[in-house]
Each structure stands twice: as structure tokens, then as C-alpha cells.
N, C-alpha and C positions, 0 to 999 in steps of 0.2 A: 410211809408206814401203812401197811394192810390195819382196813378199817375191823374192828373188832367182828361185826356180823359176818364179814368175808372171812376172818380168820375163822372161827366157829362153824361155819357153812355145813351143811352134813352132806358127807359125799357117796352115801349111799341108803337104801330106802329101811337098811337096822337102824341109823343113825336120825332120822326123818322121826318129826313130832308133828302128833295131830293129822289130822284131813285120813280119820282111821278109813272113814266110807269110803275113800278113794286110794287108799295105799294099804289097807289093811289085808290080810291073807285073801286069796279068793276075789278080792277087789280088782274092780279096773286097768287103773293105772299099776297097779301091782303084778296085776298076770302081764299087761303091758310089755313092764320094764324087766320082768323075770326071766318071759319067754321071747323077749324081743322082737315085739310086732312093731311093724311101723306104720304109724298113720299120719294124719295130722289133726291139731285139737286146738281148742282153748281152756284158758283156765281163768276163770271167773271168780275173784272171790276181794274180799277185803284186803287195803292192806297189809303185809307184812305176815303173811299167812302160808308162804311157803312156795310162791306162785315162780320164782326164779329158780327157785331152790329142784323143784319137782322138774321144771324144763332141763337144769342142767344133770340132772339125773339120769332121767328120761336118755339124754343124747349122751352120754357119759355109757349106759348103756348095750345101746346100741353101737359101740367104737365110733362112732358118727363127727362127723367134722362140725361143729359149734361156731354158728353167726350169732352176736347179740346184736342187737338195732334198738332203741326207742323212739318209736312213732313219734314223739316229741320233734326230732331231731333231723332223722333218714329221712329219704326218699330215694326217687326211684333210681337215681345212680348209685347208690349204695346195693340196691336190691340186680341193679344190673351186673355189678362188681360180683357179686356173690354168686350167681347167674354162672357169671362168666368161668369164675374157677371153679365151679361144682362138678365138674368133669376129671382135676385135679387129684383127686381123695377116694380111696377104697371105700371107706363107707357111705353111708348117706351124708347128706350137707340138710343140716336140722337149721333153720333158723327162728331163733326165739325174736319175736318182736313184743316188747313191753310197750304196754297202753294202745295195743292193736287198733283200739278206738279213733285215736288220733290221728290214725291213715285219710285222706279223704277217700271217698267213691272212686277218682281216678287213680288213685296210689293201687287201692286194692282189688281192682278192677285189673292192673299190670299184674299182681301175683295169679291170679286167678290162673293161667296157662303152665305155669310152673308147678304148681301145687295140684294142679290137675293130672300133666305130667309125669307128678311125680319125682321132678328134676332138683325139687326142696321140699323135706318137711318142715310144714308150720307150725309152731308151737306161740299162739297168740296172748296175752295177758292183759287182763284189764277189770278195772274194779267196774267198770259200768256193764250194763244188760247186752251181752252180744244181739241179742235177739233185735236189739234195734241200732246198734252201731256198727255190724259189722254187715257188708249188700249180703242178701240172701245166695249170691251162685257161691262165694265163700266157705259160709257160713255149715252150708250144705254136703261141704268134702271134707269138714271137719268136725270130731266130735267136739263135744261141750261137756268140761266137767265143773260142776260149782264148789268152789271151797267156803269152808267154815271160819269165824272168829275161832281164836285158839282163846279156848277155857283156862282156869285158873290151875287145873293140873299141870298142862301140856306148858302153859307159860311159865311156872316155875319149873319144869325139868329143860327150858328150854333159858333161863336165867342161870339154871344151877353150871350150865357146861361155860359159862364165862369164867367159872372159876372164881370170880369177885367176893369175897367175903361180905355178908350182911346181917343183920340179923333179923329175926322173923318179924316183924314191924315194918324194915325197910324194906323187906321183898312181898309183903301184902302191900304194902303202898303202893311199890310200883307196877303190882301185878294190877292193880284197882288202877292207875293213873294211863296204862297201858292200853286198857281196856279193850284184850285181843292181839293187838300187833305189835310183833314180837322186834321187829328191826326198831320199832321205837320206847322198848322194854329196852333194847340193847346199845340204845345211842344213849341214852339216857345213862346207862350204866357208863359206858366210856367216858361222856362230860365229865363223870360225877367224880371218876377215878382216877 
């Protein structure tokens, strides 16, 4: 069974809550994903603040063919794999890598010619400072955009689309217990229910 914040997902930037500074009209990532520029970036920010959600947009976008990887995980044979059929697909071959951080020097030292290239865009993610986890040649072909904790508005319009019935007690609790990130306002709900 699709995990509650997968089914919910907003698959487009009307549906998208919070990070207005960066999706908002006139904004960034907004003229971005409107007028379909292609670069490569990271997205910097807390937990559960929309950091997967904006990459699959982003490349949803662009008709772009969609790599997920987590730096956890991958390496460079996976990065080769990708590599390998990017030649495959009419559009661009975006690959998002979650926790970009946990690449080492040499992991992201092998992207650096691709992404130079041009042969993949990056779309990086990571709660830590790129400024010091990701090597500076990187770093440097990619913009940087920082996202925000989601305020007590955005987390309840982003509570309200689970459809879950609460009452207003329950849903300041768990906006206060949430404290910003929304996937664990949302796992929370699903235990509970």
C-alpha cells in the first residue's frame, strides 16, 4: 500500500505548500518550472519541507526522464547506469540524489563531467550546508536554493489534504509536535489512523 505522504504528493506547483520565496509567482524555481529552464541545483533545507516533492516537479516539468538515488545508498555504478541510458529518452535525464552530502569527494568528483556536460541534470538534497559538504567544482554548476520550516499555516493546509478527520486540539498538537516537517505531521497521522 502507497505510504500516505506518497499518495498526497502535490504533482504540481498549484498544489505545492510553502517555500512561497522559491515557488511563489515571479520566484525562482517558479519561472524555473513554468518556463522550463534547465539547470542544475540543490535544495537545502529541513526535513520534510518539500525538498523531493519540488525535484519531482521540477523534472515532471520538464518531460524529463526521473533518476532517484539516495547518497545513503548509490554509487558510482548506479551513477554509471544512468550515464549509460541518458542517451535513451527525449528529454533530459534529471537525477535527483537525496542527502547529496553523503556522496564522498570521490563519488562527486565522477558526477562533476556529466553535469558539466550537461549529459544529467542534478537536483541535490540535503539538510546540511552545501557550502561545506558538497567539493566546490560542484557546487559551482549548480544553483543553491534554501528552503524553509513550514509554519503553522502551510502545515495545517498541508494536514487538511490527508482528509483525516480531527478536531482543532488534535491538529494544534500535532502541528506543535511536528514542529515544521510535514512528512512527520503525516506519518503520524497514518500510525494514528
Amino acid at each position: 500500500m502507497e505510504p500516505l505522504a506518497s499518495h498526497i504528493r502535490p504533482q504540481s506547483l498549484k498544489d505545492f505548500v510553502g517555500q512561497g520565496h522559491l515557488v511563489g509567482a515571479g520566484k525562482p524555481l517558479n519561472i524555473a518550472i513554468t518556463q522550463g529552464h534547465v539547470f542544475s541545483f540543490v535544495l537545502w533545507g529541513p526535513p520534510g519541507v518539500g525538498k523531493t516533492t519540488l525535484a519531482k516537479i521540477y523534472a515532471r516539468s520538464l518531460r524529463a526522464h526521473l533518476h532517484e538515488l539516495s547518497a545513503v545508498s548509490a554509487g558510482k555504478d548506479d551513477i554509471k547506469k544512468i550515464i549509460a541510458s541518458s542517451g535513451e529518452y527525449a528529454g533530459a535525464t534529471v537525477l535527483f540524489l537525496d542527502e547529496i552530502h553523503r556522496f564522498n569527494k570521490a563519488q562527486q568528483d565522477f558526477l562533476l563531467p556529466f553535469v558539466e556536460r550537461g549529459t544529467i541534470v542534478l537536483i541535490g538534497a540535503t539538510t546540511e550546508n552545501p557550502s561545506f559538504e558538497v567539493i566546490p567544482a560542484l557546487l559551482s554548476r549548480c544553483r543553491v536554493f534554501v528552503l524553509k520550516e513550514l509554519n503553522e499555516q502551510e502545515m495545517a493546509r498541508i494536514i487538511e489534504r490527508t482528509e483525516i478527520a480531527m478536531d482543532d486540539d488534535a491538529k494544534a498538537w500535532l502541528i506543535r509536535m511536528a514542529n515544521g516537517d510535514a512528512r512527520q505531521a503525516i506519518t503520524v497521522l497514518e500510525i494514528a489512523h
